[in-house]
C-alpha positions in Angstrom: 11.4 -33.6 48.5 9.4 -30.9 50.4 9.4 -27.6 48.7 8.7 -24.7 51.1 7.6 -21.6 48.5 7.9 -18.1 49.6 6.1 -15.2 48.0 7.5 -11.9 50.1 5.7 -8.6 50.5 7.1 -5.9 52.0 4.9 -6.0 55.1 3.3 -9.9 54.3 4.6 -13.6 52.9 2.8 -16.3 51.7 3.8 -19.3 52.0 3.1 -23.1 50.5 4.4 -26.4 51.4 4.7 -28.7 48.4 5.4 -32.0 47.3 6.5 -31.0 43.4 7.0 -34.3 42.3 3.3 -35.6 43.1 2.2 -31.5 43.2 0.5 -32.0 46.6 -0.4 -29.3 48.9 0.7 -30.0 52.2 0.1 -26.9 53.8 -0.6 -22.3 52.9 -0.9 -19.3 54.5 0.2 -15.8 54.9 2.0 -13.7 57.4 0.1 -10.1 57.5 1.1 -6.8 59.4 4.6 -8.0 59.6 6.6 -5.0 61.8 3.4 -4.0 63.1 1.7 -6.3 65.5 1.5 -9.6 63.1 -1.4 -11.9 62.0 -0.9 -15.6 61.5 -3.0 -18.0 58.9 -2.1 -21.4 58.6 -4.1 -24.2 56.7 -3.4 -27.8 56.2 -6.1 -30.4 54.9 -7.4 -32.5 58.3 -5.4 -30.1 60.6 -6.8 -27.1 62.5 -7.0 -23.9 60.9 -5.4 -20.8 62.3 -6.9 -17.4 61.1 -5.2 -13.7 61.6 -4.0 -15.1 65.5 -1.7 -12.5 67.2 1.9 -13.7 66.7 4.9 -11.3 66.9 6.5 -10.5 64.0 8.6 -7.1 64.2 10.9 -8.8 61.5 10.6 -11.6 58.3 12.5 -13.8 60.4 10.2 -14.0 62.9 7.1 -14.4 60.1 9.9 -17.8 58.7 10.0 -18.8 62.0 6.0 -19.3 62.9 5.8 -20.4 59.7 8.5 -23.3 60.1 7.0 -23.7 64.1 3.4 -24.1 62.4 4.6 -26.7 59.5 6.5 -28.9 62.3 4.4 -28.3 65.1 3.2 -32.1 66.8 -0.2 -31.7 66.9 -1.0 -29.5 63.7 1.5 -29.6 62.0 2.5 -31.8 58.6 6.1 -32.5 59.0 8.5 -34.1 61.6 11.0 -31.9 61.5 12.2 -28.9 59.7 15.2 -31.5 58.1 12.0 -32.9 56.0 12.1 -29.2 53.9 14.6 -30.0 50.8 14.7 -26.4 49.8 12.9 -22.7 49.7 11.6 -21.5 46.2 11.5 -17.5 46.6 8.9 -15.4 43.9 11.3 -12.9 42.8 9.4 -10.0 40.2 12.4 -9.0 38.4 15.5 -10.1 37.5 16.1 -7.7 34.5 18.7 -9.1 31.9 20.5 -11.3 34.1 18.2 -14.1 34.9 16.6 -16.0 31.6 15.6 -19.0 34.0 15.4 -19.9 37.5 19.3 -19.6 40.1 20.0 -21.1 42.9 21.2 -18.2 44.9 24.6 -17.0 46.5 26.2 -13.6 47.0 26.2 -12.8 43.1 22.2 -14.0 42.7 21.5 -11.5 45.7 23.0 -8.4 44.2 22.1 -8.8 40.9 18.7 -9.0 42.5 19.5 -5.5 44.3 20.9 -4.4 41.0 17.4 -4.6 39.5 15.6 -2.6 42.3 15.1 0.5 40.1 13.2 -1.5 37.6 11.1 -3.2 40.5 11.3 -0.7 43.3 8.3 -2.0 45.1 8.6 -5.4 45.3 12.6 -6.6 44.8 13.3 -5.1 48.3 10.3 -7.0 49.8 11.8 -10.3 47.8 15.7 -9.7 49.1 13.7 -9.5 52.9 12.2 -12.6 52.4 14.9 -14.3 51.2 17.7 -13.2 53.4 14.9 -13.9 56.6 15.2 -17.7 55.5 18.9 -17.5 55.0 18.9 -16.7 58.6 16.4 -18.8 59.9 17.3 -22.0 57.7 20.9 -22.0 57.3 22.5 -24.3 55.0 19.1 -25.2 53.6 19.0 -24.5 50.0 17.1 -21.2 48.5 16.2 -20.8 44.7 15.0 -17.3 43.1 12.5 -17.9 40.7 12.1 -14.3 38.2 8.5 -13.5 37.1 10.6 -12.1 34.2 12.6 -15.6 33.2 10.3 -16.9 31.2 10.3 -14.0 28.7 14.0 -13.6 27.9 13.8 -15.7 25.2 11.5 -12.8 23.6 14.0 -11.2 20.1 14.9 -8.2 20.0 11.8 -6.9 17.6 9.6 -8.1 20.7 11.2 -6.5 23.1 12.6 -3.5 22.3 10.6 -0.1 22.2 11.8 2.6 19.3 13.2 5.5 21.7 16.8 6.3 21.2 18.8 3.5 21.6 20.8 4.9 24.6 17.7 4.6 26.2 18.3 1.0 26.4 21.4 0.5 26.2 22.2 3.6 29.0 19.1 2.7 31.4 17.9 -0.9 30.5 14.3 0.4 28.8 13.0 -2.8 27.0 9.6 -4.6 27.2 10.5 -7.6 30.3 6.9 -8.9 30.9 5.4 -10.3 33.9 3.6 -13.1 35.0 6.1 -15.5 33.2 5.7 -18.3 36.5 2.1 -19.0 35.8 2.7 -18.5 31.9 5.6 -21.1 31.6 2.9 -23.6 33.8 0.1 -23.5 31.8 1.9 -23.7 28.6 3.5 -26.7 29.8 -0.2 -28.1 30.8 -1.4 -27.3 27.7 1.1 -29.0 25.7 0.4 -31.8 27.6 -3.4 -31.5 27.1 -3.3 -31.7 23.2 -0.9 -34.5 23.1 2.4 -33.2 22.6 5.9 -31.8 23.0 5.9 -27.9 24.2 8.5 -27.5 21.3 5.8 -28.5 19.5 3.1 -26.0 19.5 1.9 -22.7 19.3 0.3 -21.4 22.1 -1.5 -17.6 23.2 -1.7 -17.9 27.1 -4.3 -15.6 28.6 -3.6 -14.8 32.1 -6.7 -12.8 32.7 -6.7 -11.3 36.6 -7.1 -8.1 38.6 -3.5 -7.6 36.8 -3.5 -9.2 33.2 -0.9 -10.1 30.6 -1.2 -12.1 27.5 1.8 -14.2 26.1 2.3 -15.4 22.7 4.7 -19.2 23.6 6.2 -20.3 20.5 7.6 -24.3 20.6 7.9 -23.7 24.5 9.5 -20.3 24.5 7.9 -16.7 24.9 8.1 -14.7 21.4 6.2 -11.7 22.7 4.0 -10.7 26.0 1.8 -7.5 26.4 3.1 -6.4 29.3 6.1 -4.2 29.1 8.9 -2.4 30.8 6.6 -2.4 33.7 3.4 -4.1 34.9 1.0 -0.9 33.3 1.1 -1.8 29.9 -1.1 -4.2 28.0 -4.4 -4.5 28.0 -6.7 -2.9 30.4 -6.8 -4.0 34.2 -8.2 -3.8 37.5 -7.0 -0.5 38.0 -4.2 -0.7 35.9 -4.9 1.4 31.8 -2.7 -0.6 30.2 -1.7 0.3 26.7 -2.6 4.0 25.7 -1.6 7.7 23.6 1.6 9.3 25.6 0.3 12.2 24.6 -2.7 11.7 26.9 -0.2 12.0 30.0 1.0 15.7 29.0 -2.5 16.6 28.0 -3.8 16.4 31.3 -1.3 17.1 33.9 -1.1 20.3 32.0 -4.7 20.6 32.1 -5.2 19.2 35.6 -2.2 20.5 37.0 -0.9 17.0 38.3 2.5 16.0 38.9 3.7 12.6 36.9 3.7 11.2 40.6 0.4 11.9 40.6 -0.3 10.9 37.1 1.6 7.4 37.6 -0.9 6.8 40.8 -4.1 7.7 38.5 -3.2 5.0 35.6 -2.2 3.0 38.3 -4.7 2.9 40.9 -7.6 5.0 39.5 -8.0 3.6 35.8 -8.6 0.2 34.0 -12.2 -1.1 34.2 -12.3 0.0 37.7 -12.3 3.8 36.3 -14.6 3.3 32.6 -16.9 1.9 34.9 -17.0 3.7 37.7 -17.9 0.8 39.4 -15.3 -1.4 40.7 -12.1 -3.4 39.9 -14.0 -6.9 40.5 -15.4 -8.3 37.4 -17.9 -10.2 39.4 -19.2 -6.4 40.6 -19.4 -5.8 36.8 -20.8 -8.5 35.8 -23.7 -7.3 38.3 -24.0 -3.8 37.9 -24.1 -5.0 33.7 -27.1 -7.4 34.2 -28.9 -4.6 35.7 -28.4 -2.4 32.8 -25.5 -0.6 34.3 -24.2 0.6 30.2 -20.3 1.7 31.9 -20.1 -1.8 33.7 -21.3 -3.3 30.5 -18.9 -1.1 28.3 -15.9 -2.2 30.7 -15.9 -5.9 30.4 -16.6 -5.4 26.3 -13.8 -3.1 26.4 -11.5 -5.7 28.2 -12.5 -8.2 25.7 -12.1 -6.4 22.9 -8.2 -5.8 23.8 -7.7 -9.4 24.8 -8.7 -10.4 21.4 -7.2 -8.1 19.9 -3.7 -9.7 21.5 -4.6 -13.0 20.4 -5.1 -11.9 16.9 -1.5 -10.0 17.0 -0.1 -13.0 18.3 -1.2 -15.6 15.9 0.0 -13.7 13.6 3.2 -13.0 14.9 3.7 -16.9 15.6 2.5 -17.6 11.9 -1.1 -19.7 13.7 -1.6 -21.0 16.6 -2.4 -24.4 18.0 -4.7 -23.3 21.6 -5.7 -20.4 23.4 -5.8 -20.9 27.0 -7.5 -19.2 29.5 -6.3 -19.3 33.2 -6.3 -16.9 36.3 -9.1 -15.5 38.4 -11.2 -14.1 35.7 -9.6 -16.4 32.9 -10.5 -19.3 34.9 -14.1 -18.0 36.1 -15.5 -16.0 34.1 -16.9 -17.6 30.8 -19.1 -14.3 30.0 -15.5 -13.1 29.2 -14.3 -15.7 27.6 -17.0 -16.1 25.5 -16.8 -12.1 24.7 -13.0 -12.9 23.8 -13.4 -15.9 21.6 -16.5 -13.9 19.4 -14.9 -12.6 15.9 -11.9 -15.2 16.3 -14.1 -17.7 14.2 -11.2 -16.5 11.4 -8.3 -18.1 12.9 -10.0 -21.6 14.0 -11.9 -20.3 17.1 -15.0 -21.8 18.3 -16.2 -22.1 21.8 -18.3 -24.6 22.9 -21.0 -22.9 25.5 -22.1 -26.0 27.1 -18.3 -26.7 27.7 -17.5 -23.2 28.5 -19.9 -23.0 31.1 -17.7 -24.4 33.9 -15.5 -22.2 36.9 -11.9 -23.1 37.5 -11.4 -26.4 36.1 -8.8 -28.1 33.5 -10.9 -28.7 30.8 -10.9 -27.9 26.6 -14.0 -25.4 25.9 -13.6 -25.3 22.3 -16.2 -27.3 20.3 -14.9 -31.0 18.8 -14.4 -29.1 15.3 -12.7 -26.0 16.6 -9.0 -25.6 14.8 -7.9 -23.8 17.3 -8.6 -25.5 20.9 -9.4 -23.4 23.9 -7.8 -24.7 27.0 -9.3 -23.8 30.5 -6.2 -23.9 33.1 -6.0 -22.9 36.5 -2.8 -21.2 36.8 -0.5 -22.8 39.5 2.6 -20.5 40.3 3.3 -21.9 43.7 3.8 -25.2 42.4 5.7 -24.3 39.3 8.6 -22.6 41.5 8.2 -25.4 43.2 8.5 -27.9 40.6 11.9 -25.3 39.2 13.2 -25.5 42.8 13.2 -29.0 43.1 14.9 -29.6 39.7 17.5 -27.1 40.3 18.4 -28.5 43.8 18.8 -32.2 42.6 
């Protein structure tokens, strides 16, 4: 079964063709400047690529439609018909409370999906377009909703919940969620798989190390605790993103500064993270530059994003009571190995030791922890598209 996946922006969609049961890509791209004057990109191994052509799009269902025109299309295309696509797989961020694993979706699924709109003002919208643009461009075909947030409902109530008044949450839904829990609940299924055994198994810290970063601790298969929080900001530091950091701070300045909490929310944002201690950039690799030539704020980013990362997988262990592997995964998880060598120092302790020679390797599945290490260290690339996929699939059957 063909499983078309559908990330939706509110002016873009990605899109993947997959084959979940032997995880073959069949076919990616993306539909930009959707409502504006549209760009196309299609790619499919041995076919001919399209890149950014002009195709009208003033609406997602036009973006669905070149999309299924591209995938079935007699010279380029990888599919006889559309009747070859078993189902759609739609990235959904949030689905608050109500979703603790992936639904296929009717009338409830969608406005339980609008319900959680305040909580995900951004990008829920964007994800009811999408999905109500295939509805009408694919009817009868079957479409899934798979929640970035899922994975961590299984978190207790110590985990999740913040100490405010309790009104807080039980008035307005204020509770730690997490993100990211698609690529988490992959690679914590790879991993399990890598060491030999059962996900109920093990103990697992999963690193998902990006431009936007979360750290889960996945006890036995399940997600006991996750850095981020009630939104995407919290956690370590990112890109632009602070992540954890002093209330206090937000008063201090916008009093001093004279900044509204509009502008305040844009600054920890958009402005902060390593992209703001360094006054450099968001892109590791541009720190990892600026660093070698003796740039000391590039330098004291990357330590400082280090140093909270292990800081995570020190909480964590202990919160699980040990831990069997740390994996790495995501763009800077998976390419980086200055970083993950900067995480893995001091965590000697708990059974930690990197292998360099092993470490020194870019975006493959591989253990980098030395033959003796307690604790192994896991290298996976991080595979979303395949895992809603793969969720799709199993719901549909």
């Amino acid at each position: 079964m063909n499983i078309l996946v559908i990330n939706a922006g509110s002016s873009s969609l990605k899109y993947q063709l997959l084959d979940p049961e032997s995880g073959v890509l069949l076919a990616k791209g993306l539909c930009e400047r959707i409502g504006i004057d549209g760009k196309f990109t299609y790619k499919a191994e041995g076919k001919k690529t399209l890149d950014a052509i002009d195709v009208p799009m003033p609406t997602h269902s036009e973006a669905i439609q070149a999309v299924l025109d591209a995938l079935a299309d007699k010279e380029n295309g990888v599919i006889a018909s559309m009747s070859e696509i078993g189902a759609v797989g739609h990235r959904v961020v949030h689905g608050g409370e109500a979703f603790n694993k992936s639904v296929l979706i009717d009338d409830a699924v969608l406005q339980a999906i609008e319900d959680c709109i305040p909580l995900a003002p951004l990008h829920n919208p964007a994800n009811l377009t999408g999905i109500r643009a295939c509805q009408k461009v694919m009817p009868g075909v079957p479409m899934v909703a798979v929640f970035d947030t899922a994975f961590h409902q299984t978190m207790p109530a110590k985990a999740y919940m913040y100490a405010l008044p309790y009104a807080w949450y039980e008035e307005d839904k204020v509770r730690r969620y997490g993100f990211h829990g698609t690529s988490h609940k992959y690679v914590a299924g790879r991993a399990a798989v890598m060491l030999g055994k059962k996900p109920e198994e093990v103990k697992l810290i999963s690193c998902h190390l990006g431009n936007g970063s979360s750290i889960t601790a996945v006890d036995g298969g399940k997600s006991v605790d996750t850095s981020m929080g009630f939104t995407p900001l919290a956690g370590v530091p990112m890109g632009t993103r602070s992540g954890d950091l002093d209330a206090g701070i937000l008063q201090y300045e916008m009093n001093k500064r004279g900044m509204g909490i509009d502008e305040m929310l844009n600054a920890l944002n958009k402005k902060s993270g390593v992209e703001g201690l360094s006054c450099v950039s968001s892109d590791f690799r541009d720190l990892e530059s600026a660093a070698s030539k003796g740039d000391a704020k590039a330098a004291l980013a990357r330590e400082k994003f280090a140093y909270e990362v292990r800081k995570y997988v020190g909480a964590y262990a202990a919160a699980m009571g040990g831990a069997d592997a740390v994996i790495f995964t995501a763009g800077v998880g998976e390419n980086d190995k200055g970083i993950r060598s900067m995480v893995c120092q001091g965590l000697e302790y708990m059974g930690v030791k990197l292998d360099p020679a092993a470490n020194d390797v870019r975006g493959k599945e591989t253990v980098i922890s030395a033959p003796d290490s307690k604790v192994k260290v896991l290298l996976i690339p991080t595979n979303e598209e395949l895992m809603i996929a793969m969720d799709t699939a199993e719901i549909v059957k």
